[in-house]
C-alpha positions as a Python dict, from the first residue, in 0.01 Angstrom:
ca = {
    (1, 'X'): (0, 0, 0),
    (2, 'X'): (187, -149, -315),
    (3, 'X'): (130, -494, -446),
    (4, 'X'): (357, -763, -490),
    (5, 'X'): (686, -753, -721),
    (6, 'X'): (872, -1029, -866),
    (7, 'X'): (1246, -1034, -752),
    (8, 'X'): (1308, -1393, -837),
    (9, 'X'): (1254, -1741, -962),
    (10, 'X'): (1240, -2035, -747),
    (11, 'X'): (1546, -2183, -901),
    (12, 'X'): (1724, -1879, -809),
    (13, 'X'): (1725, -1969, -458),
    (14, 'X'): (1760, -2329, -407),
    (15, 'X'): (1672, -2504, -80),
    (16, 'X'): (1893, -2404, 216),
    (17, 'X'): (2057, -2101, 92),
    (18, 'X'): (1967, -1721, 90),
    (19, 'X'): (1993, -1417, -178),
    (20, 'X'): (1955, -1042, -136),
    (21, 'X'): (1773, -855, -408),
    (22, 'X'): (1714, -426, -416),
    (23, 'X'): (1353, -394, -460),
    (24, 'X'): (1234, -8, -459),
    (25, 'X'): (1469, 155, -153),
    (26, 'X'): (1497, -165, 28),
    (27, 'X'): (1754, -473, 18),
    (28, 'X'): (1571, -822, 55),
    (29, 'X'): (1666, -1140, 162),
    (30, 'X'): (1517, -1391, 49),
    (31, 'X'): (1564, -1746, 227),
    (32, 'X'): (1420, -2138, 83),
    (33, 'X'): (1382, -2302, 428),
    (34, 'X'): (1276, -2666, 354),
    (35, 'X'): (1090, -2574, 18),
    (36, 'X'): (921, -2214, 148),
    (37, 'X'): (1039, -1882, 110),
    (38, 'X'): (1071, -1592, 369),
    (39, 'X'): (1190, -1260, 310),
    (40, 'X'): (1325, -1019, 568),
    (41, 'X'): (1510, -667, 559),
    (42, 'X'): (1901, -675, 433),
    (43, 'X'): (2003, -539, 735),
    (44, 'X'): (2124, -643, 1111),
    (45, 'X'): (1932, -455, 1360),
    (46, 'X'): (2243, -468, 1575),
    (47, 'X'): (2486, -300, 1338),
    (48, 'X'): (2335, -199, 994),
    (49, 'X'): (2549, -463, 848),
    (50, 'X'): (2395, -653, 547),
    (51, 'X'): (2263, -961, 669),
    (52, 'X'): (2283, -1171, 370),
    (53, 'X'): (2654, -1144, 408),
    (54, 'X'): (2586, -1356, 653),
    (55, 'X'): (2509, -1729, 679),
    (56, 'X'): (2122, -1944, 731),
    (57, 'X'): (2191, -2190, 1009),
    (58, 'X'): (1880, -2380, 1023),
    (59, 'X'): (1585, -2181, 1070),
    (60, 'X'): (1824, -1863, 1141),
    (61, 'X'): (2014, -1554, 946),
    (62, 'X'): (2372, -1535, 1128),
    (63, 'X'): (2536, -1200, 1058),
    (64, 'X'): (2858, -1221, 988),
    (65, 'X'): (3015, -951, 1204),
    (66, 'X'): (2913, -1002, 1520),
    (67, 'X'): (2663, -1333, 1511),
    (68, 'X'): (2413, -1196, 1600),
    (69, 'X'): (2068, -1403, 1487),
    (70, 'X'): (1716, -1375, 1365),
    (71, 'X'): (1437, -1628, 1311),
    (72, 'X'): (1396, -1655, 944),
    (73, 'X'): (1032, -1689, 956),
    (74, 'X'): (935, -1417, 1166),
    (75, 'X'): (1249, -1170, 1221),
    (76, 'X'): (1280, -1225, 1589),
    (77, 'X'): (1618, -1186, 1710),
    (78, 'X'): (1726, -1530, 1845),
    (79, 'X'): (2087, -1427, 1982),
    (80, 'X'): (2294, -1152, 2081),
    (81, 'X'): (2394, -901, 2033),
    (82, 'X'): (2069, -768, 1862),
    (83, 'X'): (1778, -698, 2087),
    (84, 'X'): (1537, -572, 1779),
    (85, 'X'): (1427, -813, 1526),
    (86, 'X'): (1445, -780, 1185),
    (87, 'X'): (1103, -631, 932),
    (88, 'X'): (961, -931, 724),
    (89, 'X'): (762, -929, 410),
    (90, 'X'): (497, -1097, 250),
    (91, 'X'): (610, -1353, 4),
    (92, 'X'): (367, -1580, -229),
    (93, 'X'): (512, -1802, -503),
    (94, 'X'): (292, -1809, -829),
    (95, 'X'): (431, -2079, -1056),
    (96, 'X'): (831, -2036, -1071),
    (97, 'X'): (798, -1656, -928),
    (98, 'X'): (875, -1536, -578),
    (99, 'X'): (706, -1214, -585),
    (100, 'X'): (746, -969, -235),
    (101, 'X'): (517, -698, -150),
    (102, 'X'): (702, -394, 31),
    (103, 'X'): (483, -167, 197),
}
């Protein structure tokens, strides 16, 4: 198991919006949903398609080539056409750092 990395600050990401980092092998998104911040794979389960190409609608990711959607909190696909849900990672917030641990 790793520990936690820093990818960004909290300014980076301001409330609403989304960002995709590389950390190690794997592309993040990281998404501020009312002041908290959840990060989930860079990828739609439907198409391999990054997902931060994409839009946040609420408390969703919408891909952008085929709409398909996932709960930002906990990956679960929320509309068609993906049936799997997308991996989510551990985010904590010390001070003005988002650090992500990717396991």
């Amino acid at each position: 198991m790793t520990g936690f990395t820093q990818i960004a600050l909290v300014t980076d990401i301001p409330e609403g919006t989304m960002r995709s980092y590389q950390v190690e092998r794997n592309r993040i998104v990281v998404c501020n949903l009312g002041g908290k911040f959840f990060a989930l794979a860079d990828e739609c389960t439907h198409d391999a398609a990054p997902i931060s190409d994409g839009k946040l609608e609420g408390g969703n990711l919408v891909c952008a080539r085929h709409g398909a959607m996932f709960d930002v909190v906990s990956g679960a696909v929320t509309g068609p056409p993906a049936v799997i849900g997308i991996d989510k990672y551990e985010v904590k917030v010390e001070g003005n750092n988002i650090l992500v641990r990717v396991d």
